[in-house]
N, C-alpha and C positions, 0 to 999 in steps of 0.2 A: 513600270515605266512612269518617269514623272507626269504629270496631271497636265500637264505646260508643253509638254515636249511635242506635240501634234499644232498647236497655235504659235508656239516661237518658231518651228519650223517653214510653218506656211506663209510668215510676214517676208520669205524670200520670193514669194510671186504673191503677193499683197498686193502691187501695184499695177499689172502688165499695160503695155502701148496697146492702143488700136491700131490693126495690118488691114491696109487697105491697098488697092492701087489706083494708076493716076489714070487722068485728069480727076481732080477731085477740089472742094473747098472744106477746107476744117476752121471750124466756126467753135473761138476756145475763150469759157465765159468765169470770172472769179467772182463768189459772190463772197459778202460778211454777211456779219447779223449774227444773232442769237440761233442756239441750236433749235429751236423751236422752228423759228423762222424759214431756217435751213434743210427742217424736217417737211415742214407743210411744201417747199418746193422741190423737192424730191419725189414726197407723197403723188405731187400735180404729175410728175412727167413719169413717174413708174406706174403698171401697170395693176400693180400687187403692192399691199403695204412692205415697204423693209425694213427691217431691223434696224434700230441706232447701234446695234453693234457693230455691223457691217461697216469695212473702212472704205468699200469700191463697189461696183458695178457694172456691168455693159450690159445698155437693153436697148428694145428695138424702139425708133419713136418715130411716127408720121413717116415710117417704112425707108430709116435710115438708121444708121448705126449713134449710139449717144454712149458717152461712157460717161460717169460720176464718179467724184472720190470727195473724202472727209478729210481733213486738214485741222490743224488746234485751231487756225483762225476762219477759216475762209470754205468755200466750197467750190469745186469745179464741173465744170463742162465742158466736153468736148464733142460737139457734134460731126460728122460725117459725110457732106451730100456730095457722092461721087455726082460724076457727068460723064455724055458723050462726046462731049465736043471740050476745045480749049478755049471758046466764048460762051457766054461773055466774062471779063477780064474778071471783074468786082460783084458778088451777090448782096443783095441784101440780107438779115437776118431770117428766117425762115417764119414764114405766117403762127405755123404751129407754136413753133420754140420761143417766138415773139408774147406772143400772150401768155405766155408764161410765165416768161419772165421779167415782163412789163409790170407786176405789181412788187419785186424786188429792185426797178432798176436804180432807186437810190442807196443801193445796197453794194453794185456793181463792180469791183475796185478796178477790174481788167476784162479787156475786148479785144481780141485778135479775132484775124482771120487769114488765114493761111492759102492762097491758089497754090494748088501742085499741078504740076505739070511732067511730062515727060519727056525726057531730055533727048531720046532718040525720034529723029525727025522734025523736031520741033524746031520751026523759023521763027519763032516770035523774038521780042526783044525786050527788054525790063524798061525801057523808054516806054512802052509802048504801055505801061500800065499806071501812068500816072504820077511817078514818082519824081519829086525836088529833089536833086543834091543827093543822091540813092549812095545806099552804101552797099555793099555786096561783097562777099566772099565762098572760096569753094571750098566745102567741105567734107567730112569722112575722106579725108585722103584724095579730091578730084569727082571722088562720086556724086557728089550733088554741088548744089551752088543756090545759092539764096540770099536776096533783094528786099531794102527797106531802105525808106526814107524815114522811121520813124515821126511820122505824121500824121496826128490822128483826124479820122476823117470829119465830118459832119454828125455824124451819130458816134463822137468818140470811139472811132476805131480804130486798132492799129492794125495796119497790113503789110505783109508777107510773101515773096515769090517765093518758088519752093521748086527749082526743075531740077528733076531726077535723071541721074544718067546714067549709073550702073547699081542702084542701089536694089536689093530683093523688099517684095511689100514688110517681113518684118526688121531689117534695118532702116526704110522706110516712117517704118511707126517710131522707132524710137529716135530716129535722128530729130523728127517732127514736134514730141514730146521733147526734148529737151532744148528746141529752138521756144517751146511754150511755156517751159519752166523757168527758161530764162526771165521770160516776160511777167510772168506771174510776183517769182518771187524778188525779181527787182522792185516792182509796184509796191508790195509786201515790205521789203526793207526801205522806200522811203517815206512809209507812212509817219514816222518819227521825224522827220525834216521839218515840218510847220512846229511842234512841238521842241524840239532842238535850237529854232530861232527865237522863238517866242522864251524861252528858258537858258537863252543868253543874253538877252536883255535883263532878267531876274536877275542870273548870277553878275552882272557886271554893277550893281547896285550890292548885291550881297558884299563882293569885293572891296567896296568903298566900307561899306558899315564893320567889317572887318578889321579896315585899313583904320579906321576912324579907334574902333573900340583898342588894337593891338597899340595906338601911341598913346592911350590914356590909363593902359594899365602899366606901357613904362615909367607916366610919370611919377615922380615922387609921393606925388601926395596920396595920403590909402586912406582917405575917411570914405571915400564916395565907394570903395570894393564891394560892400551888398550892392548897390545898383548894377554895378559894371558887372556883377555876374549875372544879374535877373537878366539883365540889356545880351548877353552872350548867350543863357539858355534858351530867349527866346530868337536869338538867331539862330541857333542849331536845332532847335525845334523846328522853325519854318526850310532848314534844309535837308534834314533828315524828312520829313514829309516830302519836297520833290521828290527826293529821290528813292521813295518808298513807290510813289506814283508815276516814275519814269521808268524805274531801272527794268520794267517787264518788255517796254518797248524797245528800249536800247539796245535790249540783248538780243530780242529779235530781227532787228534790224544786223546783227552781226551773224549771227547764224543764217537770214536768209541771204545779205551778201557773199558770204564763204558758200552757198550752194549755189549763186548764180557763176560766181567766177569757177566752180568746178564745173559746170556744163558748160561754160564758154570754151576749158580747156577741152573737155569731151570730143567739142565740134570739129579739131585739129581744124583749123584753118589753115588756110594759101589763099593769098593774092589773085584776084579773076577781075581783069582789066587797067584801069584806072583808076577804080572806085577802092573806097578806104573800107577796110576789113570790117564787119559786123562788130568784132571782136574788139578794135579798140576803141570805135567810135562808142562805146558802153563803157567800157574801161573810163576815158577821159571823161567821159559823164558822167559816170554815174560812182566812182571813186569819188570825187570828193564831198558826195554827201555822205557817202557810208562815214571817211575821212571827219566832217565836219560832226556828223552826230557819235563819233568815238571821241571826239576832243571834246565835244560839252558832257558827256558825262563822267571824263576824266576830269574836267573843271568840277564839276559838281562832286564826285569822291574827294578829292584834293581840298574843296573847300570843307568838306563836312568835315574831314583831317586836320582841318587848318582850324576852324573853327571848336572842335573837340580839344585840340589840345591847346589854345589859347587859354580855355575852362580851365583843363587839368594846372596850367601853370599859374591864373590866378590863385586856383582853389589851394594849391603851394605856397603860394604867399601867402596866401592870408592864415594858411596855417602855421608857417614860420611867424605870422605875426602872431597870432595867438598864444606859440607855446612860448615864446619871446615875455609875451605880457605875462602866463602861469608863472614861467618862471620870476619878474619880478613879483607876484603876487607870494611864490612860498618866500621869496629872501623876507619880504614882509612879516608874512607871518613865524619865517623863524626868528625873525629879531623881535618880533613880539611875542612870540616863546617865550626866548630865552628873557627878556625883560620882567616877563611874568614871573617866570623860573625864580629870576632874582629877588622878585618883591616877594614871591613867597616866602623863600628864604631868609629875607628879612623880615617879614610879618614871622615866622614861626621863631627866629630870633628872639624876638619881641617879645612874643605870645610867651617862651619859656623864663624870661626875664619876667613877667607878670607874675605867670604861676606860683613861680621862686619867692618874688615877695609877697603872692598872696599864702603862700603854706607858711611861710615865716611869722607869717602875720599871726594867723592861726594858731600855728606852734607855742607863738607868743604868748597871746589867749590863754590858752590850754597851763603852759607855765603858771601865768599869774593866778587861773583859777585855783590850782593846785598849791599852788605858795597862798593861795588866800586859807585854802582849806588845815593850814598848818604843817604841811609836807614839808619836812628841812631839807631841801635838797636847792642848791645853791646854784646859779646863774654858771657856770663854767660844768654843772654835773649834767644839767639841761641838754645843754646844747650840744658837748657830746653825744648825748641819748638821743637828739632829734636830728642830730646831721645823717646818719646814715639812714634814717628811716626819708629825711628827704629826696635823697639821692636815689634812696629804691622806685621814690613814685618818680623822681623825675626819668630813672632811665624807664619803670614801664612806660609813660609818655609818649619817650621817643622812639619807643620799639612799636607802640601801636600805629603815633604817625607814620613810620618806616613801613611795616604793613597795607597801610590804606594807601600808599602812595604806589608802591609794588603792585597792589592790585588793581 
């Protein structure tokens, strides 16, 4: 059996809900920070050191139910304090769980807190817990119904009704969980929003110096091309760096909206009163950041696009001009070839016209020594005798030039 087959298996109950029943308050906490960080505050609320392998847990804490899980970014809590009664409305954070996690709470990204209630017998009314302008919808098909004004409180908290009315404690736990998930990784996807704004102010300057550099490489004039291309790599240099340094949040902010809008669908919602559904009063808010941080780092791919191939089309021309100028440089040098070619041809012209009257000369010489020495041999017997003997040296001559030039 493969070595894997017992852990890929088991990542299908990796995660389980906490089944409790009601009245209850679930107290559901998101921390960042480094794993370290994240370790040491685990270490504080677990009993027993754990494992960094470990991706969850449920243990007992200050004799209530806590559950923990690991996350790439973030770390969760979910605590538990059931009750007897349906008051009071709103608790505070629990003494125990408080000191806790008081030395993380600049760490904190998200704070829910959930009243459940139970919906058979229960007279109360979602007016009655405080809520502005509440949105509310019934979920799992009618079985439950659940209230927010997304407001957060004084101790940044968001708060939740939660009354149950045909649901079992474990359809209970998961409907709970993913009215928490929602909250979580919406907070999670718009951690990119400040950085999205702030990186559109950037890009709307990159845009201008783009717009600037693309009408001065149409102008005509190409002596300035080294500049306008250093001026271009280090535009693309400074956008390929954002976007080295964004695209990890980007993406996460896409992946963590695509899993809050699948647990919204989860929730099946229906209409319960007058109040606007949970469901789109998130939709209409929380869409157009997802919306606006997708369109700046399509700005930001687009421009590094725009900007890359701006390069590519200087770096075209100036190669069209370059091999534009080789080529008048060989016409140059062929016509100074062939010029050369010529004078040679003329110099070795020359040069065989010298030779000719220097062996004549010679020959000459040679004659008169011989006519002085008393040899009767007569001016027309000579020069018979010396014409073909010059002709032999001048053709070896030309056969050794022809030789050295071949080679």
């Amino acid at each position: 059996m493969h070595p894997l087959r017992h852990t890929l298996h088991n990542e299908l109950h990796a995660r389980p809900s906490l089944y409790f029943s009601e009245p209850a308050h679930v107290f559901h906490l998101a921390v960042m920070g480094s794993e370290a960080e994240r370790q040491a505050l685990l270490d504080s609320l677990c009993s027993e050191p754990v494992s960094k392998e470990m991706p969850q847990g449920i243990t007992r804490f200050d004799g209530h139910w806590l559950k923990w899980e690991r996350h790439a970014e973030f770390f969760t809590l979910t605590y538990v304090v059931t009750a007897t009664t349906d008051n009071p409305h709103w608790l505070s954070l629990p003494d125990a769980l408080a000191a806790k996690i008081n030395p993380c709470s600049r760490l904190m990204i998200n704070s829910v807190q959930i009243v459940v209630r139970k919906g058979e017998g229960w007279t109360g009314s979602h007016s009655e817990y405080g809520f502005k302008d509440p949105c509310g919808s019934s979920i799992g098909g009618g079985d439950a119904a659940v209230w927010s004004d997304f407001r957060l409180s004084e101790h940044g908290e968001n708060r939740l009704l939660f009354v149950n009315n045909h649901l079992n404690a474990y359809r209970q736990g998961r409907m709970i969980r993913r009215l928490l998930e929602i909250e979580t990784y919406r907070m999670m996807a718009s951690l990119s929003l400040p950085a999205a704004k702030q990186l559109s102010s950037q890009l709307d300057v990159f845009d201008k110096t783009l717009a600037d550099l693309s009408e001065r490489n149409a102008a005509p004039d190409t002596h300035n091309a080294k500049a306008l291309l250093a001026e271009i790599a280090q535009l693309s240099a400074r956008v390929v760096s954002l976007a080295a340094r964004h695209r990890h949040r980007f993406s996460a902010t896409q992946a963590y909206a695509q899993l809050v809008f699948e647990r919204l669908a989860e929730l099946r919602e229906s209409r319960v009163g007058e109040c606007q559904r949970l469901g789109v009063f998130i939709e209409r808010r929380f869409k157009p950041t997802v919306r606006y941080c997708a369109v700046t780092e399509q700005r930001l791919d687009v421009l590094a696009k725009s900007v890359a191939n701006l390069g590519e089309l200087l770096q075209a021309r100036v190669q069209v001009e370059m091999e534009e100028q080789n080529a008048e440089i060989l016409k140059s040098l062929n016509a100074r070839a062939d010029a050369q070619i010529k004078i040679q041809r003329a110099v070795e012209g020359l040069s065989m016209i010298a030779i000719t009257y220097y062996m004549l000369s010679l020959l000459k010489l040679l004659y008169s020594g011989i006519h002085l020495l008393g040899v009767g041999l007569s001016p027309r017997s000579a020069l018979i005798a010396m014409t073909p003997v010059t002709v032999l040296i001048l053709l070896q001559i030309l056969l050794r030039i022809r030789a050295v030039r071949q080679h």
